[in-house]
C-alpha positions as CSV (number, residue, x, y, z in Angstrom):
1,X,-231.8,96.0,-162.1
2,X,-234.8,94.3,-163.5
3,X,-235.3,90.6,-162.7
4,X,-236.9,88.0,-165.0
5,X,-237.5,84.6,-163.2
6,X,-237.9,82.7,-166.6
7,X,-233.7,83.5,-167.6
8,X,-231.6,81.2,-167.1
9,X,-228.0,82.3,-164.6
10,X,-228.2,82.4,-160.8
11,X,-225.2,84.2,-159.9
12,X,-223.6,83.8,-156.6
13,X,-222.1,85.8,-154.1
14,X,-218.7,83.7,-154.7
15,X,-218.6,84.4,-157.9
16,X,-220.3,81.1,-159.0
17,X,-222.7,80.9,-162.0
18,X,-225.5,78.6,-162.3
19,X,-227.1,77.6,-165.8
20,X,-230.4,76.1,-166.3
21,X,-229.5,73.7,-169.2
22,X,-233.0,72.5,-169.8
23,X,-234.2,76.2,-170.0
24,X,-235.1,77.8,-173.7
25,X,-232.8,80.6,-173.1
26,X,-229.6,78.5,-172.2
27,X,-228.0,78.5,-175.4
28,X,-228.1,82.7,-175.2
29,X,-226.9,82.6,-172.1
30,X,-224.1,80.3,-172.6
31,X,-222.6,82.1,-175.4
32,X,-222.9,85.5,-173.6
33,X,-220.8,84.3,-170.3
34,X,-218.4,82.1,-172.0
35,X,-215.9,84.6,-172.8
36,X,-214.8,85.8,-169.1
37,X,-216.5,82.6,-167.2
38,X,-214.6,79.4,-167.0
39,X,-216.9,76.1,-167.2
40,X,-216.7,74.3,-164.0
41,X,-218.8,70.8,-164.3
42,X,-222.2,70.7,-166.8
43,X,-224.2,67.7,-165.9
44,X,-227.8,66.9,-167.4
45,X,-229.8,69.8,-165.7
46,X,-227.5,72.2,-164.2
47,X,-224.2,73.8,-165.6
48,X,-222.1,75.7,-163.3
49,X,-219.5,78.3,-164.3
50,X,-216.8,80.6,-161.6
51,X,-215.8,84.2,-162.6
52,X,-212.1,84.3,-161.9
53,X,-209.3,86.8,-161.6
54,X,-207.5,84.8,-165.1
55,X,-210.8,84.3,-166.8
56,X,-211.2,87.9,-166.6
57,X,-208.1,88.5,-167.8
58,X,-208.4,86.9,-170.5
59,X,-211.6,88.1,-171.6
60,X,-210.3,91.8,-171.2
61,X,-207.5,90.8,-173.1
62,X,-209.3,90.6,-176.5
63,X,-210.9,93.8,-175.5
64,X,-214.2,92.9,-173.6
65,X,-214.9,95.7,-171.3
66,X,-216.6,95.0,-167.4
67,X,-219.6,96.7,-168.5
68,X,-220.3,94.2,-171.4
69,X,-219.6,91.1,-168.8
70,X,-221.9,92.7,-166.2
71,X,-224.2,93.0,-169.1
72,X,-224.2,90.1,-170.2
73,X,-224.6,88.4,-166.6
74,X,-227.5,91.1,-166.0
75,X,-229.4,90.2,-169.1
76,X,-229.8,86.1,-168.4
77,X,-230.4,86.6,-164.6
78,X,-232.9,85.4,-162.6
79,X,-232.4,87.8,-159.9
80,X,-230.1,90.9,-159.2
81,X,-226.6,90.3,-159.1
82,X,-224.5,90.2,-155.6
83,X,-223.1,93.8,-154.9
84,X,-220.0,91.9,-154.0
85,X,-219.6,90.3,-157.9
86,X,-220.3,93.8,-160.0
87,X,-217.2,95.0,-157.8
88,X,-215.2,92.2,-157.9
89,X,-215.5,91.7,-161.8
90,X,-215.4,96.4,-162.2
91,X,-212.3,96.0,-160.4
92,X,-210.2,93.1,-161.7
93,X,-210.9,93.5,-165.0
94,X,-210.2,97.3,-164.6
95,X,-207.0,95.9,-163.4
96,X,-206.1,94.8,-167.4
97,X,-204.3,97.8,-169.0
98,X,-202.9,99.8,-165.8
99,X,-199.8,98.4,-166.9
100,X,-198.1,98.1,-170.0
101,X,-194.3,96.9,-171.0
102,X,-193.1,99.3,-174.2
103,X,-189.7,99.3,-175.8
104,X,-187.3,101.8,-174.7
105,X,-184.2,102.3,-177.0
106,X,-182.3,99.2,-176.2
107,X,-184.7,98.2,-172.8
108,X,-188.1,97.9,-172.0
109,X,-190.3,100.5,-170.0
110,X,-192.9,99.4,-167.5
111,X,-195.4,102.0,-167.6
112,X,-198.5,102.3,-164.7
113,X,-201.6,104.2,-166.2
114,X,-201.7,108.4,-164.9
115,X,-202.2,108.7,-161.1
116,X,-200.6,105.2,-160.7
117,X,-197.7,106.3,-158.7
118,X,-198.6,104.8,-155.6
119,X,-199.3,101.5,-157.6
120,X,-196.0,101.5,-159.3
121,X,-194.7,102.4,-155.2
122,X,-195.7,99.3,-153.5
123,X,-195.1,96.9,-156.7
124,X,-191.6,98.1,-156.2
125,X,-191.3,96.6,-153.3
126,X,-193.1,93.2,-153.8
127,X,-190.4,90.9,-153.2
128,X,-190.4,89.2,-156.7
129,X,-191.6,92.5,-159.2
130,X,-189.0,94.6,-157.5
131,X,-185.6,93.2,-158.0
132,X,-186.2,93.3,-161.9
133,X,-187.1,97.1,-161.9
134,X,-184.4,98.9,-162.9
135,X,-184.6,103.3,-162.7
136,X,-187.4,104.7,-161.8
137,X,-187.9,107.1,-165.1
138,X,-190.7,109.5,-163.3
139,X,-194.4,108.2,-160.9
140,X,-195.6,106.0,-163.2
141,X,-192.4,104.8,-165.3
142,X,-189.6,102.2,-164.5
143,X,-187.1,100.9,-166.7
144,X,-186.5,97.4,-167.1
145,X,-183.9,95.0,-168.7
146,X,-184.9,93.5,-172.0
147,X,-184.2,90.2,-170.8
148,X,-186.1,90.4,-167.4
149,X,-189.0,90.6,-169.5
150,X,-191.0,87.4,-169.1
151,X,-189.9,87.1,-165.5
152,X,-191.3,90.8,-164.5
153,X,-194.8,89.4,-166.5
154,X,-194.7,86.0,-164.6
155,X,-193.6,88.1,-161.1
156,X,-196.7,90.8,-161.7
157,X,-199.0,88.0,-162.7
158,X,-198.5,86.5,-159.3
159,X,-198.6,89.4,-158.0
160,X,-202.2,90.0,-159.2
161,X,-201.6,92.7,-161.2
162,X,-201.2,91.7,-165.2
163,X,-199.3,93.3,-167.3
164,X,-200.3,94.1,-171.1
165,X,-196.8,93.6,-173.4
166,X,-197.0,96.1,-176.2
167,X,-193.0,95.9,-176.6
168,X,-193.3,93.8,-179.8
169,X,-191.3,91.7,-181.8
170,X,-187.5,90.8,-182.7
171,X,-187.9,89.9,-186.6
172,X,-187.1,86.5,-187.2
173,X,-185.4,85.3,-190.1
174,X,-187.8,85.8,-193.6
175,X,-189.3,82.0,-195.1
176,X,-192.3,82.2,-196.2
177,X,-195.0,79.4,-196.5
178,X,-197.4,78.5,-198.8
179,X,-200.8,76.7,-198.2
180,X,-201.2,73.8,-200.5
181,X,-203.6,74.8,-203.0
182,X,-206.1,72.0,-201.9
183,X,-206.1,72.7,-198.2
184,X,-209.6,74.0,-197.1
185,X,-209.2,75.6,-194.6
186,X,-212.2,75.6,-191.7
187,X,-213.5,79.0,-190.9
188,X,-212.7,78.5,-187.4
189,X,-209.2,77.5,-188.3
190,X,-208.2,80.6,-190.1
191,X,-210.2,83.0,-187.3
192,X,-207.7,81.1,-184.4
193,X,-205.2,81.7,-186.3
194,X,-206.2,85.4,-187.0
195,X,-207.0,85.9,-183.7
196,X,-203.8,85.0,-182.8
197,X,-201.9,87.4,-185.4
198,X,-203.7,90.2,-185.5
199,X,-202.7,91.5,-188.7
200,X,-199.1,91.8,-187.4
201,X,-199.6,94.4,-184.6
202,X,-198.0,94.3,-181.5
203,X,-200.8,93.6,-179.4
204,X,-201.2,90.3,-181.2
205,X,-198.3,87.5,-182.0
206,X,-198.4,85.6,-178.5
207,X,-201.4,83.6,-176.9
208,X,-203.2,80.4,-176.8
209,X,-205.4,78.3,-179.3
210,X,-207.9,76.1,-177.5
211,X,-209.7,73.7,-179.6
212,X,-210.4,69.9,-179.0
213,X,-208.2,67.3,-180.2
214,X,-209.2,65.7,-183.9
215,X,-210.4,69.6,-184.4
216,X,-206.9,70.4,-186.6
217,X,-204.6,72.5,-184.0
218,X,-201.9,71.5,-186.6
219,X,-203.7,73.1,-189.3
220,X,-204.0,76.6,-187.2
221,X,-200.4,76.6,-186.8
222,X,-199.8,76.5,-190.5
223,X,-202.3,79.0,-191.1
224,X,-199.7,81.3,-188.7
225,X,-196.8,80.2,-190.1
226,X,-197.9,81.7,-193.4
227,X,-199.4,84.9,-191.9
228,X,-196.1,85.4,-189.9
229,X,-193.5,84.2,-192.7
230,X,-190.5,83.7,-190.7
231,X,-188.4,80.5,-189.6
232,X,-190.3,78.7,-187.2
233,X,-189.6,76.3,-184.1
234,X,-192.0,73.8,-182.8
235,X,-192.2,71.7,-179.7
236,X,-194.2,69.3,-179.2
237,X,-194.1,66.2,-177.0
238,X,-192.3,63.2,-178.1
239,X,-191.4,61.6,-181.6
240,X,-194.3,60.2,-182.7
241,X,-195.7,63.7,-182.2
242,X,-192.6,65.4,-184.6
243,X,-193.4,62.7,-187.4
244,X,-196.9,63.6,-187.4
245,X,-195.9,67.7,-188.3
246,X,-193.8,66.8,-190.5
247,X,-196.2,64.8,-192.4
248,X,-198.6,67.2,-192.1
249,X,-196.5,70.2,-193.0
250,X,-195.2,68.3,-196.3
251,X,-198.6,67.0,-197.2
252,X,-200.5,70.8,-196.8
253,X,-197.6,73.6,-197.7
254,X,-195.3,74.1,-200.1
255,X,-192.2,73.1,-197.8
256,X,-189.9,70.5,-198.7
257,X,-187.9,68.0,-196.8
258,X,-184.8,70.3,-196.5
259,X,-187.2,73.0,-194.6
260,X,-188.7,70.6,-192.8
261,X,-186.6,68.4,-190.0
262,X,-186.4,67.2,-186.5
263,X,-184.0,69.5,-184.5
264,X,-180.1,66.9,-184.6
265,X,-177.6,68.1,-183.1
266,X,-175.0,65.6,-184.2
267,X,-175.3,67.6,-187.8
268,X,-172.2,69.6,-188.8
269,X,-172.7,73.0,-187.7
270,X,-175.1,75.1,-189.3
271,X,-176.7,72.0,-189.8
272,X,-178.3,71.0,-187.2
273,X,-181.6,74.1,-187.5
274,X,-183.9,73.8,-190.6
275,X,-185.9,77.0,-191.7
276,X,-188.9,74.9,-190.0
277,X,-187.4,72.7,-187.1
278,X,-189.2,70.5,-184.6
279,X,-187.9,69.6,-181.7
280,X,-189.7,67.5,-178.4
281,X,-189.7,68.9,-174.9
282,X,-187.7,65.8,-173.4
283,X,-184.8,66.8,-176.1
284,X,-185.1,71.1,-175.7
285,X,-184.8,69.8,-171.3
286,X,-181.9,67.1,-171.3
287,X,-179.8,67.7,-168.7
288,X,-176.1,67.2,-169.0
289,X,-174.6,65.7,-165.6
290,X,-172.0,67.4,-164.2
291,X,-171.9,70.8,-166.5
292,X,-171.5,74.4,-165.1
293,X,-173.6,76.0,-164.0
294,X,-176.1,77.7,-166.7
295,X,-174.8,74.6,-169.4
296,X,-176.9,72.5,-167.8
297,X,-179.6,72.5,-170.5
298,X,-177.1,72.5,-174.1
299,X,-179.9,72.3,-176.3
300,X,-182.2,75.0,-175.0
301,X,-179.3,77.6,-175.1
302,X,-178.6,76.6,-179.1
303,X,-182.3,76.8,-180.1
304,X,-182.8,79.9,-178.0
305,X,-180.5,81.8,-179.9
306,X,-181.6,81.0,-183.5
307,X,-183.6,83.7,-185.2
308,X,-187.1,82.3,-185.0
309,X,-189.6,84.8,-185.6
310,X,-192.2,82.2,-184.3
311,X,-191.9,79.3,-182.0
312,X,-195.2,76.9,-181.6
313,X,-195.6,75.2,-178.7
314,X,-197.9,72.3,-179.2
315,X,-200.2,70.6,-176.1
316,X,-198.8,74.0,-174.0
317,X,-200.9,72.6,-171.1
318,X,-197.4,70.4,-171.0
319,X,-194.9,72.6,-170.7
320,X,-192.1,71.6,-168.4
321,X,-191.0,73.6,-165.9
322,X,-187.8,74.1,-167.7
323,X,-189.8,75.3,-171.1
324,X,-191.3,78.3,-168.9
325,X,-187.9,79.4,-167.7
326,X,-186.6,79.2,-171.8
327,X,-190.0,80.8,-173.0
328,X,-189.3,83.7,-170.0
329,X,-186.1,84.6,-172.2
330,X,-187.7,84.2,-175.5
331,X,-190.4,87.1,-175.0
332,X,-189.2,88.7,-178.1
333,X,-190.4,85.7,-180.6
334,X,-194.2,84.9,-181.3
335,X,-195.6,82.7,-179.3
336,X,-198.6,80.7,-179.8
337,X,-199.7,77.8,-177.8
338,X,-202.1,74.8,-179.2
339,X,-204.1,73.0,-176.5
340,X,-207.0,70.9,-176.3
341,X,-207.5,72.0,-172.6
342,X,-205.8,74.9,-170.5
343,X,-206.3,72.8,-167.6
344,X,-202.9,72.0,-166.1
345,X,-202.3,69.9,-162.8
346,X,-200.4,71.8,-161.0
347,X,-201.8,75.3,-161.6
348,X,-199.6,76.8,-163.4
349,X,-202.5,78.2,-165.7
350,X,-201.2,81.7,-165.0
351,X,-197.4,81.0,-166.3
352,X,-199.1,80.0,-169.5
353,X,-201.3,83.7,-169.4
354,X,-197.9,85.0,-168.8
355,X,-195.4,84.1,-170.7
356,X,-197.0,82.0,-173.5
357,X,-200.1,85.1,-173.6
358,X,-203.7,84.8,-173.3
359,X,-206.0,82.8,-174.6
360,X,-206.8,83.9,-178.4
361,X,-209.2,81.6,-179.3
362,X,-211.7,79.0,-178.2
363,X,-214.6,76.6,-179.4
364,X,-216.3,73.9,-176.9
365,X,-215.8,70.3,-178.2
366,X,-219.4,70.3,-178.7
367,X,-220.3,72.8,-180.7
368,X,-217.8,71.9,-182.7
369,X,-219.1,67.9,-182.4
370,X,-222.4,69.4,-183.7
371,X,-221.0,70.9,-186.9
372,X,-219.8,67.0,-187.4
373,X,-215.7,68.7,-187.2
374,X,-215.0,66.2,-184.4
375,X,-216.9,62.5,-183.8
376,X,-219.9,62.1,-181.2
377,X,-219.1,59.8,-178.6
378,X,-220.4,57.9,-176.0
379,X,-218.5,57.7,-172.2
380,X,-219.0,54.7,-170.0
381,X,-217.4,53.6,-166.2
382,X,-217.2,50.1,-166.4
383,X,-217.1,49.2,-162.5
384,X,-215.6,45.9,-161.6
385,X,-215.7,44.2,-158.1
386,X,-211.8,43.4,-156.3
387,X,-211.8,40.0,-156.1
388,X,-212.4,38.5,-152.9
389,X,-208.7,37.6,-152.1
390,X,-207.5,40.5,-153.7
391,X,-209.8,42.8,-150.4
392,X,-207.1,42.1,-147.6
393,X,-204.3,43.1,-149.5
394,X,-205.9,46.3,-150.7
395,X,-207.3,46.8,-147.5
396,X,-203.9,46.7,-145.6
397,X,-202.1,48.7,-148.2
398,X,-200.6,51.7,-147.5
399,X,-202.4,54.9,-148.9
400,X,-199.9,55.2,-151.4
401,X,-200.1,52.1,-152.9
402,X,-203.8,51.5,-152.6
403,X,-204.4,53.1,-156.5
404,X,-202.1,50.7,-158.0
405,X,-203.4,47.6,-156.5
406,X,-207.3,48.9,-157.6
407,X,-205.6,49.8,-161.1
408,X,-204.5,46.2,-161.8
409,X,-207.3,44.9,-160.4
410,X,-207.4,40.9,-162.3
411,X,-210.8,41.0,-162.8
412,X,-210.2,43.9,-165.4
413,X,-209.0,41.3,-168.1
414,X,-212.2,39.5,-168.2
415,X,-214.0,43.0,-168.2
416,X,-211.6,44.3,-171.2
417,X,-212.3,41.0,-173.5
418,X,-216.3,41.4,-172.6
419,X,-216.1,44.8,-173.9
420,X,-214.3,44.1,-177.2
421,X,-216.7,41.6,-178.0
422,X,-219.7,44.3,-178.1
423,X,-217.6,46.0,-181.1
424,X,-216.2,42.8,-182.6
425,X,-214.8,44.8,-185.8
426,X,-214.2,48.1,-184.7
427,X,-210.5,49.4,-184.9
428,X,-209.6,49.7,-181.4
429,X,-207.1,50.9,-178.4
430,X,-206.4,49.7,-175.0
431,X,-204.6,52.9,-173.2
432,X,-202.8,51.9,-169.1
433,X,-200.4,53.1,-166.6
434,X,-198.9,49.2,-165.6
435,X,-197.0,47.8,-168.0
436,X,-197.5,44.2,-166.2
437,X,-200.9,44.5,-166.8
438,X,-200.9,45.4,-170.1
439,X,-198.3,42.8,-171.3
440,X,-200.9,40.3,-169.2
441,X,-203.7,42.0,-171.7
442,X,-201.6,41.8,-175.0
443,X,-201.2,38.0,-174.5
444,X,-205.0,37.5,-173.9
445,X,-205.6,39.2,-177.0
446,X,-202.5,38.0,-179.0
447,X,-202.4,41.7,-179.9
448,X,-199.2,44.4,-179.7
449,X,-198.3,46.4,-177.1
450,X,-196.4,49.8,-177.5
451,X,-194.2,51.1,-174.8
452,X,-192.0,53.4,-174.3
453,X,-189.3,51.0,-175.1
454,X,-190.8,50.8,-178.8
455,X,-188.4,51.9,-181.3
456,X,-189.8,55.0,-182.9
457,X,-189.9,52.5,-186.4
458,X,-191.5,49.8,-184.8
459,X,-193.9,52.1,-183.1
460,X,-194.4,53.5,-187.2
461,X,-194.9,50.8,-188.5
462,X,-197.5,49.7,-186.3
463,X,-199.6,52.5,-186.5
464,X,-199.6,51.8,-190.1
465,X,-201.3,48.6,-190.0
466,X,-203.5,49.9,-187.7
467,X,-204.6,52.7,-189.9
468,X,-204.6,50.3,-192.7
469,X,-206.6,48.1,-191.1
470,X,-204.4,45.1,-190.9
471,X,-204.4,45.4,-187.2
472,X,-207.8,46.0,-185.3
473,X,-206.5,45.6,-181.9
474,X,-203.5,48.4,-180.0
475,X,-202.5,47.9,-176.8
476,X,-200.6,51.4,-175.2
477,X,-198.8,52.4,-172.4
478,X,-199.0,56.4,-171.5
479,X,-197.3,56.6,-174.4
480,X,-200.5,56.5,-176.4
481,X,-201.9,59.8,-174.7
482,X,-200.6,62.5,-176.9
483,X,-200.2,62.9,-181.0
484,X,-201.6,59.5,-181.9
485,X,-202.4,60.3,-186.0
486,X,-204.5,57.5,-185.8
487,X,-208.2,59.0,-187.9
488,X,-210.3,55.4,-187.8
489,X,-209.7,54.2,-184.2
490,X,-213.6,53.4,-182.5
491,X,-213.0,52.2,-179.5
492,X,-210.6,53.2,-176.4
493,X,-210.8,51.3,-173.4
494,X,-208.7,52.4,-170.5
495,X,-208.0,50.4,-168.4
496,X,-205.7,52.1,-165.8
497,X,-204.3,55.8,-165.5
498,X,-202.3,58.4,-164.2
499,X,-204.5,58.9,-161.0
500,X,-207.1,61.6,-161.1
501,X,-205.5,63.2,-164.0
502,X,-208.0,65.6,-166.1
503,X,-205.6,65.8,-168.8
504,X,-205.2,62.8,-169.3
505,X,-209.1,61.8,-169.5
506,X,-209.0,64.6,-172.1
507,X,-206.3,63.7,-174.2
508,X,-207.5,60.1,-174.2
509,X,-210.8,60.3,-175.2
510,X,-209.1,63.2,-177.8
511,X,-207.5,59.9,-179.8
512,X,-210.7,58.8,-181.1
513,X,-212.8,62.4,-182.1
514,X,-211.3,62.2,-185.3
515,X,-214.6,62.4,-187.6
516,X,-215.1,58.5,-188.8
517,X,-215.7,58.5,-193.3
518,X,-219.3,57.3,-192.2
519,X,-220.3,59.5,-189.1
520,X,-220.3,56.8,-186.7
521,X,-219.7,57.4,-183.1
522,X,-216.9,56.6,-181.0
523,X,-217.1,54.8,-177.9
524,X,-214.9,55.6,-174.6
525,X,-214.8,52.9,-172.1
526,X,-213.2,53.2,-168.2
527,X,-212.5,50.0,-165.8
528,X,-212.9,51.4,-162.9
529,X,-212.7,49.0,-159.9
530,X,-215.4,49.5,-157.1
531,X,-214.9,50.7,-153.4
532,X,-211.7,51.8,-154.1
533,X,-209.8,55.1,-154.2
534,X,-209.5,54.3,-158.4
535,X,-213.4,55.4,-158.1
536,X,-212.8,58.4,-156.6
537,X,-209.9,59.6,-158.6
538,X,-212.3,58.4,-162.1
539,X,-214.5,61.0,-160.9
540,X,-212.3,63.8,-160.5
541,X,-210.5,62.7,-163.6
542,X,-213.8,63.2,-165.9
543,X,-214.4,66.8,-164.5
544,X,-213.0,68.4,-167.5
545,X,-214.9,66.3,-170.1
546,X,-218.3,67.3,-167.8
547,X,-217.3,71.0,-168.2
548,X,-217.7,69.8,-172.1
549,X,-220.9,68.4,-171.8
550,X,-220.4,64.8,-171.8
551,X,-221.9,62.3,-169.3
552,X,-220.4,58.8,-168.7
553,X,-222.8,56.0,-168.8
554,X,-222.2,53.7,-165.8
555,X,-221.7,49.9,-166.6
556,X,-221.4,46.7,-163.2
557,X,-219.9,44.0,-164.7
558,X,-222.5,42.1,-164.4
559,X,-224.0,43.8,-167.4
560,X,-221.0,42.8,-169.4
């Protein structure tokens, strides 16, 4: 192939891409390769991307061929691509399509593409595909059980060999919903949302939104509801979270209060299901002590059996463990997942390929920052010393308890007031992981502190005055990392987390990218305490906010 030193990719023999940022042809580049690469880190100069097996998968999934990706990696190079890459990426994306689950009268049919057999052969006796293969029909053809369905994809997928589900849809139950007349609806909204649908057909109906949080997830899922017009479950993560759809879905369709309501199962039956009923993960996974075996989980096996003909799962990078083994059986509903990130801590990226589907859609955070949907915002590490006879502690502390003694780190309460006074009127929140420390914080600032313990109506009502600007000052627990409906906040300072979670960097820096009335830009602050393993763990916890192109400023205290 021809070379050009002037473009802009350096592709590696281990499937690594490297992108000149600073050169003029980045911006080509970077669209071309975003579809099938994933985004590794992007600092200032050089961005660096990996080509892997679910990437590919995905791509090929909304119909990109390996020719296209090959093309596209040819056509920004600076010099020929590794033999070892064009066969990798011909033959795992050629991999997409050899097998396909269609209905079969009452069961499902898992079908291998002509000459296949031997495939079909040794999948047969993988230990976890075969036990859910039923007759072998002819070479390339096995029956399957209707309800093995999302276990076989799950099974094959870790098997390295996906499978593309054409078997379709159970209807759910008609509702129909109407946009309010004055939603406007962003163009990249309705295309998620389209993207997700596809007209109805059976190759769309399941797979994963990916858009950054403040961006309006909640709006795409309308947008489906009405293009799918059936009764509709969603999960999301905890209470706060269920007030804010409901809100939303009052304020921007045509639903009232009786379609609308949080999943209660104290109602009389028949009661406790609304044509549009949301429900948190904690309530769909209680565990009943002492209950036979398959009752464990009462709540999952109720909403599992209503007629939804869509069933939303909100921040899907969440799901429990639990969730996945409920979603396995429910392979006959649409499925779509909203996310700001796919990234999930313990790797369980494919389950979400698997049995949520692929992703549908995606925008980076900053493109979309650039078309003023989300705020700008600035990212600082404030580093702080340990005090001097805090060291021997730390110092003798075993490995597992070296994180917390860095997290709560005194000095940090000086640090936290020195940063609120360089935004003296800016709305702001104070996110941690120690509740000792953050009651220590609320008392300095003689401001309130929501817990887990809150009430749900004392938690309401503070957010209120918050967003009414009564109350400039929030302190949080981790309860203020998810579904926070709070548009004017400024200011975040964390000042402890959940170790080198990249999640929870994400989600927390998500709370303030709601676009400010005036365009002002929000600030993200970190204490981060010095020579510790709380340093280490803040780097790894910014990766995924690096992959999005922002950089963190690095404050000493001194500077404070």
């Amino acid at each position: 192939m021809p070379t050009d030193p002037m473009n802009p990719l350096i592709v590696q023999a281990d499937r690594s891409v490297f992108l000149e940022a600073f050169n003029p042809r980045a911006d080509e580049a970077r669209a071309a390769i975003a579809p099938f690469a994933e985004l590794v880190s992007s600092p200032e100069h050089l961005h660096t991307y990996r080509v892997t097996p679910l990437s590919l998968w995905n791509a090929a999934s909304t119909g990109m061929t390996a020719d296209a990706m090959l093309g596209a990696l040819e056509g920004h190079a600076k010099f020929p691509l590794p033999g070892n890459v064009v066969t990798d990426i011909r033959e795992l994306v050629g991999r997409w399509g050899r097998l396909t689950l269609d209905r079969f009268d009452e069961a499902l049919i898992l079908s291998a593409a002509p000459g296949d057999g031997p495939l079909l052969s040794e999948l047969a006796r993988h230990k976890a595909v075969g036990p859910l293969l039923r007759e072998r029909m002819s070479d390339v053809v096995y029956t399957v059980d209707a309800g093995a369905r999302g276990e076989l994809k799950r099974a094959l997928m870790d098997a390295g060999w996906p499978v593309d589900d054409h078997a379709g849809y159970a209807p759910g139950a008609p509702f129909p919903v109407t946009l309010a007349p004055d939603l406007t609806v962003r163009d990249y909204q309705r295309e998620a949302a389209q993207a997700f649908y596809q007209s109805g057909s059976d190759t769309g109906g399941s797979g994963v939104v990916v858009l950054a949080p403040g961006a309006g997830k909640t709006v795409v899922g309308m947008v489906a509801m009405s293009l799918v017009g059936q009764r509709t479950l969603v999960l999301t993560t905890n209470r706060t979270s269920v007030n804010q759809w409901q809100r939303e879905l009052l304020a921007k369709t045509d639903l009232t209060p009786d379609d609308v309501q949080e999943y209660a199962p104290g109602r009389p039956a028949g009661r406790e299901l609304a044509p549009v009923t949301l429900c948190t993960y904690q309530m769909l996974t209680h565990r009943r002590p002492g209950a036979p075996a398959g009752e464990e989980h009462p709540h999952m096996s109720l909403i599992g059996a209503a007629e939804w003909g869509l069933i939303i799962y909100d921040e899907v990078h969440l799901l429990p463990a639990p969730v996945f083994r409920l979603t396995a059986g429910v392979q006959a509903r649409r499925r779509l997942g909203l996310t700001a990130t796919l990234v999930r801590e313990d790797g369980r990226e494919g389950d979400v390929f698997a049995l949520i589907g692929p992703k549908r859609y995606d925008q980076p955070w900053k493109t979309l920052e650039a078309q003023g949907w989300i705020a700008a915002a600035t990212c600082a590490e404030v580093r702080l010393r340990l005090p001097a006879d805090e060291r021997p502690a730390y110092a003798a502390a075993p490995d597992r308890q070296k994180h917390g003694l860095a997290a709560v780190n005194p000095a940090k309460r000086g640090a936290l007031r020195a940063v609120l006074a360089r935004h003296p009127d800016a709305p702001t929140l104070v996110i941690g992981a120690y509740l000792d420390q953050l009651d220590l914080m609320a008392a300095d600032l003689e401001a309130p502190l929501i817990t887990g313990k809150t009430p749900q109506r004392e938690r309401e009502r503070l957010f209120q005055a918050f967003r009414e600007g009564r109350l400039r000052v929030l302190l949080l627990s981790k309860v203020g990392n998810f579904a926070l409906d709070l548009p004017d906040a400024e200011v975040l300072v964390q000042v402890s987390g959940a170790f080198g979670s990249r999640q929870e960097e994400a989600q927390r820096l998500g709370r303030l990218l709601r676009p400010k009335a005036d365009g002002r830009a929000a600030h993200f602050y970190s204490l981060v305490t010095r020579e510790t393993v709380e340093e280490d763990y803040a780097h790894h916890r910014q990766l995924f906010l690096a992959e999005q192109g922002y950089t963190y400023d690095i404050i000493d205290e001194s500077e404070l």
